[in-house]
N, C-alpha and C positions, 0 to 999 in steps of 0.2 A: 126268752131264750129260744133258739131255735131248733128243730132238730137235724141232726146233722145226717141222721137216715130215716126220711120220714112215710116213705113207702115201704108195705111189708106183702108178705104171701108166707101163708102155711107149708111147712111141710110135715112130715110125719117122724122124721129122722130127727133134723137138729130144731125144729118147733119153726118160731118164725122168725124167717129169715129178713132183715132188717136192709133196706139196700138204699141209696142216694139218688137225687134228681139225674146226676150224669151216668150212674149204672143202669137208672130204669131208662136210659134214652136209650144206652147200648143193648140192655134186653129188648126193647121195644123196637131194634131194627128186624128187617127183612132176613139180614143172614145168622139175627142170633133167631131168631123165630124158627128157622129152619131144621134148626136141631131138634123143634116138637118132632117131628118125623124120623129121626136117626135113631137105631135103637142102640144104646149104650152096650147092652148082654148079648148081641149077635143072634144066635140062635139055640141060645140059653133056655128060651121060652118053651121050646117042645121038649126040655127032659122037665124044668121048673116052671108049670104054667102061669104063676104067683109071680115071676121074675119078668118083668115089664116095666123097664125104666127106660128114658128116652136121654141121649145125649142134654136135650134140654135140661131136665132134671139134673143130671149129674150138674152139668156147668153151673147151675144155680149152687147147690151143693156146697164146690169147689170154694164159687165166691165168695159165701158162708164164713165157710174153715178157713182163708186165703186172707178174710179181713178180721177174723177173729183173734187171728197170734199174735200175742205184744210183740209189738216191736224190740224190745228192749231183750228178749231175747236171743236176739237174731243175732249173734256175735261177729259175722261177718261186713253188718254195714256200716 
């Protein structure tokens, strides 16, 4: 059998996040890489020093929760 998400990465929020050969190409490009450096909370960080999360993070996240929802819920499609 094969697996169908067989690349993973840690997070601390939703554990490990489970992603596919053609998701880790689209993370492993130039412009998703870019978001290491965006900071998701603006300038969140000088009243919350603890709050240091990067666009990258979030979008990892997203992808997360985004592949996680059954479908079959989705009453629209």
């Amino acid at each position: 059998m094969v697996d169908a998400y067989p690349h993973r990465v840690r997070d601390p929020i939703h554990g490990f996040i489970h992603f596919s050969e053609e998701e880790r190409r689209i993370i492993d490009s130039r412009e998703f890489q870019r978001l290491r450096f965006v900071g998701q909370l603006a300038l969140t960080y000088y009243v919350y020093p603890s709050a240091m999360h990067t666009r990258f993070e979030h979008s990892l996240g997203v992808m997360e929760m985004a592949t996680s929802v059954p479908l079959r819920n989705i009453s629209w499609l």
